[in-house]
C-alpha positions, 0 to 999 in steps of 0.5 A: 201083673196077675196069673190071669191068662189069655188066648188070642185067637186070630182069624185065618179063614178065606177072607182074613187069610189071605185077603187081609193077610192075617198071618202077618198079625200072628208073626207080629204078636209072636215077636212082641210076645217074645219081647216081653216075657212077663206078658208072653207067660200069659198069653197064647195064639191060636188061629181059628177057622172064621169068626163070620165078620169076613168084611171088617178082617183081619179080627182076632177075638182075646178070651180068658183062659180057664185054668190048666186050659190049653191056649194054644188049641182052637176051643170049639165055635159054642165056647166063644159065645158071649166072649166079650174079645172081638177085636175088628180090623186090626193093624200092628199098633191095634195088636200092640194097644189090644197086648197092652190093655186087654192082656197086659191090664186086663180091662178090653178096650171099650171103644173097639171091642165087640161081644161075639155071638 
């Protein structure tokens, strides 16, 4: 593994919140962080407001961390711009895939990702 970090944003806005409940996706990264301390190193959850994709929820969105940058602070709306991260409904074996190839391998998953704006 390499000293790249990552922040994973999860969405907990109205629809993902509550709808899709996406609290559960949070607490489900937190145990597979937990159980892999080389990967839970590199890796940060924060929630952020609404990624604006409320009827494809839960979403989270992966995203490079600059150095010394604190992952665990929801970044302003401008800086996600053209972040290529956006994962769309996503499950616990989705997550698991997204912590194995995005953040354990760091190449994103070409089928499932989308670029944000």
């Amino acid at each position: 593994m390499t000293g790249k970090r990552f922040q994973i944003l999860v969405c907990d806005g109205p629809s993902c919140g509550v709808c899709h409940e996406s609290e559960r996706l949070v607490e489900h990264i937190g145990r597979r962080l937990g159980s892999n301390p080389g990967l839970g190193a590199r890796v940060e959850v924060c929630s952020l407001t609404c990624f604006g994709r409320c009827d494809d929820g839960p979403n989270i969105l992966v995203r490079e961390l600059a150095e010394r940058e604190d992952g665990s602070v929801e970044p302003s709306i401008e800086r996600l711009d053209g972040v290529a991260g956006l994962y769309l409904g996503m499950t616990a074996a989705k997550i698991d895939r997204v912590l194995d190839e995005h953040c354990g391998a760091e190449r994103a998953i070409a089928e499932w990702v989308e670029t944000y704006s």
